[in-house]
C-alpha positions in Angstrom: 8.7 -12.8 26.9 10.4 -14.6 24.2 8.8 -14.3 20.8 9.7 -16.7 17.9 8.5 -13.4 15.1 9.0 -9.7 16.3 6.3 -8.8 13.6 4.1 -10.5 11.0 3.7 -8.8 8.0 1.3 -8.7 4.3 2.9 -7.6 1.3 0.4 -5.4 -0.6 -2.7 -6.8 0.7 -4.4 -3.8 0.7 -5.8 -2.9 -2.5 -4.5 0.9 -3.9 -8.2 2.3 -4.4 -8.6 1.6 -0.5 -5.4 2.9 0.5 -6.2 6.0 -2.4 -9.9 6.3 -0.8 -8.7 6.7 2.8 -5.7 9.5 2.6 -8.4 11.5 0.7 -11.1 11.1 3.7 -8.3 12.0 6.1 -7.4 14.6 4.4 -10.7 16.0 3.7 -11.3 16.0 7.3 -9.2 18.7 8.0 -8.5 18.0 11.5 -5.4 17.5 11.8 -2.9 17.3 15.2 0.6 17.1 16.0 1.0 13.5 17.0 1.5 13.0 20.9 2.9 10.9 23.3 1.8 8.9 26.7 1.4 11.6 28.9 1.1 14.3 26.6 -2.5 15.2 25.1 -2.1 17.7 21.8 -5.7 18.2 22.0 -4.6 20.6 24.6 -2.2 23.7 24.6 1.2 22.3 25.9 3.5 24.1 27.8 6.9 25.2 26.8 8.1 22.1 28.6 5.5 19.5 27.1 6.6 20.4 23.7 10.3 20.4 24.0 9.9 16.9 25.7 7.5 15.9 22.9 10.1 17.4 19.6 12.5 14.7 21.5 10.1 11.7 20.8 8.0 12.5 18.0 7.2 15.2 15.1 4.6 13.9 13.2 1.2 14.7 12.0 -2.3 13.0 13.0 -5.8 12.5 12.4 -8.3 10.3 13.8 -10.2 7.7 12.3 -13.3 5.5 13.7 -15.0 4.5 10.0 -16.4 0.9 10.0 -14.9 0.4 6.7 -11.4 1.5 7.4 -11.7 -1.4 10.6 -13.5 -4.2 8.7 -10.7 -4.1 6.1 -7.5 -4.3 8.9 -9.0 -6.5 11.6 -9.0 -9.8 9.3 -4.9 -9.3 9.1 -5.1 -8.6 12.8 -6.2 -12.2 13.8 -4.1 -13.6 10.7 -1.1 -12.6 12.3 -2.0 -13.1 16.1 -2.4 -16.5 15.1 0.1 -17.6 12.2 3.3 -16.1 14.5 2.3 -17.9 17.1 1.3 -15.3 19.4 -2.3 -16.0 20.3 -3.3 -12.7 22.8 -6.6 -12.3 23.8 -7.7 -9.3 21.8 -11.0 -8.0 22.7 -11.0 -4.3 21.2 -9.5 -2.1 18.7 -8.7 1.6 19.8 -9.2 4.4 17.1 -7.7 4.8 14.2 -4.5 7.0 13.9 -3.9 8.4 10.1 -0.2 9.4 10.3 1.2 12.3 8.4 5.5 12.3 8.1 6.5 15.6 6.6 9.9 16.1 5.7 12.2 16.2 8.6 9.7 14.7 10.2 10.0 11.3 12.7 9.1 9.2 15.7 12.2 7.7 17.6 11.9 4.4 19.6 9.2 3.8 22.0 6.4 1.1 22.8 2.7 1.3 22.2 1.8 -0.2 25.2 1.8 0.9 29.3 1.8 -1.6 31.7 -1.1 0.3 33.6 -4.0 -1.0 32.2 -6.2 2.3 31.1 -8.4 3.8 34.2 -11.5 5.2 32.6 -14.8 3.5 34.2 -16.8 6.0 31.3 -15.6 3.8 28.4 -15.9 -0.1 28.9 -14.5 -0.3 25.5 -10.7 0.2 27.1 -11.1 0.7 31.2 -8.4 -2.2 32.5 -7.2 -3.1 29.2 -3.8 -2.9 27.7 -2.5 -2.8 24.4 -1.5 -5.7 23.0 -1.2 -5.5 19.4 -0.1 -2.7 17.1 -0.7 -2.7 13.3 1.1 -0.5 10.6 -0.6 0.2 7.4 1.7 2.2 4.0 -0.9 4.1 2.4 1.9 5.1 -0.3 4.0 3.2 -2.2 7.7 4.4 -0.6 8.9 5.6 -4.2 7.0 8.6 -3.1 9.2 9.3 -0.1 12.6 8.7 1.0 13.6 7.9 4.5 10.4 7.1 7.1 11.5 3.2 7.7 10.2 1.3 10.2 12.7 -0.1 12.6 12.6 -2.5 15.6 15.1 -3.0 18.2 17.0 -6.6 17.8 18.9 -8.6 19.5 19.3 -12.2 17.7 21.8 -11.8 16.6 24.3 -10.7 19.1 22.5 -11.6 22.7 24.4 -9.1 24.3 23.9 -5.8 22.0 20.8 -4.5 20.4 20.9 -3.9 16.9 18.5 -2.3 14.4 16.2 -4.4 12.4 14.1 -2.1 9.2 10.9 -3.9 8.4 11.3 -3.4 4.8 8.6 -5.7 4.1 6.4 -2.9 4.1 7.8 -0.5 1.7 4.8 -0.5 -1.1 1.5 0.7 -0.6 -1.2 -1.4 0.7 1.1 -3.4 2.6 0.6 -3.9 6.5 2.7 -5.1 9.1 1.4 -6.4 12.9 3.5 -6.7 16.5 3.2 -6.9 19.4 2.7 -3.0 21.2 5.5 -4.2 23.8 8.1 -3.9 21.0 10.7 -0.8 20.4 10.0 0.5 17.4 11.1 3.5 15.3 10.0 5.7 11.7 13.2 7.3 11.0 13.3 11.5 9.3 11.7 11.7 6.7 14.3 13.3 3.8 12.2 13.6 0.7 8.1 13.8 -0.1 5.6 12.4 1.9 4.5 9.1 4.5 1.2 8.3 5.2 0.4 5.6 7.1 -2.7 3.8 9.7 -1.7 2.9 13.2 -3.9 1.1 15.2 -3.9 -0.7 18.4 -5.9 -3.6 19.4 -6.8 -3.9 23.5 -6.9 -7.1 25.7 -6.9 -7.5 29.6 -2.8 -7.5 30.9 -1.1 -10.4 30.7 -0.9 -13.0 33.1 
């Protein structure tokens, strides 16, 4: 598929009290989880194989989110951006919220959001036979706080035959919120200094024809 935008993004659209009013519910929460991977559940005690696989992939820090509020305010930028770049998925769904912790040293090298295989769970209507189809990125701080934790895609404009790195730096101050499609390699690189904190969501739809 041959996309015109690799991601649409909002520079601080997000107001600070909002961004402010969720880290402090996250937090408060207490729950947190070492992020995982496809395959690999945290919620449940990995084996010595599982977590070696998973410090290759991904060290960060989760809790989950599934307040109205923290939806109604991300959804409108959702179906801004599906529609403005052009994209135009059928979205029918949003999955839970992930609030995303990067420590120092801390990091989540390339992967994709989505799985071909649409999910298999009859229980839960909500995402039985549906992929994802768009991922969004929120910056709950203002990246003067941290240093390092950039958002990268894999590009290839400008050399057809070699991928190159392309930072989203459009998203460096807080409140700002950046949308793609889940099929895309993306990357946060280490973490060096302070502390990331960031929303992921993804938004479901039945696989593409």
């Amino acid at each position: 598929m041959n996309l015109q935008y690799k991601y649409w993004y909002f520079e601080k659209a997000l107001p600070s009290s909002f961004c402010n009013d969720v880290i402090k519910h996250a937090l408060a929460k207490k729950d947190e989880k070492k992020g995982g991977t496809f395959g690999i559940d945290t919620r449940k005690k990995l084996t010595k194989k599982q977590s070696l696989h998973l410090k290759k992939h991904r060290d960060s820090n989760i809790v989950w989110l599934t307040d109205q509020w923290v939806f109604d305010a991300i959804i409108p930028f959702v179906n801004t951006a599906n529609k403005n770049a052009g994209w135009n998925f059928e979205i029918e769904k949003a999955e839970n919220i992930q609030f995303t912790i990067y420590n120092k040293n801390q990091y989540y090298n390339y992967h994709r959001d989505s799985n071909i295989i649409p999910y298999d769970n009859p229980e839960n209507p909500d995402t039985h036979g549906k992929i994802r189809k768009l991922s969004v990125t929120v910056s709950l701080n203002d990246a003067t706080e941290y240093k390092g934790g950039e958002l990268k895609f894999l590009d290839h404009k400008k050399d057809p035959t070699k991928l190159n790195q392309l930072t989203c730096k459009e998203i460096k101050r807080q409140g700002s919120l950046v949308v793609f499609p889940s099929f895309q390699f993306h990357a946060v690189t280490p973490i060096t200094k302070g502390i990331r904190y960031s929303l992921v969501m993804w938004c479901l739809g039945r696989p593409f024809k």
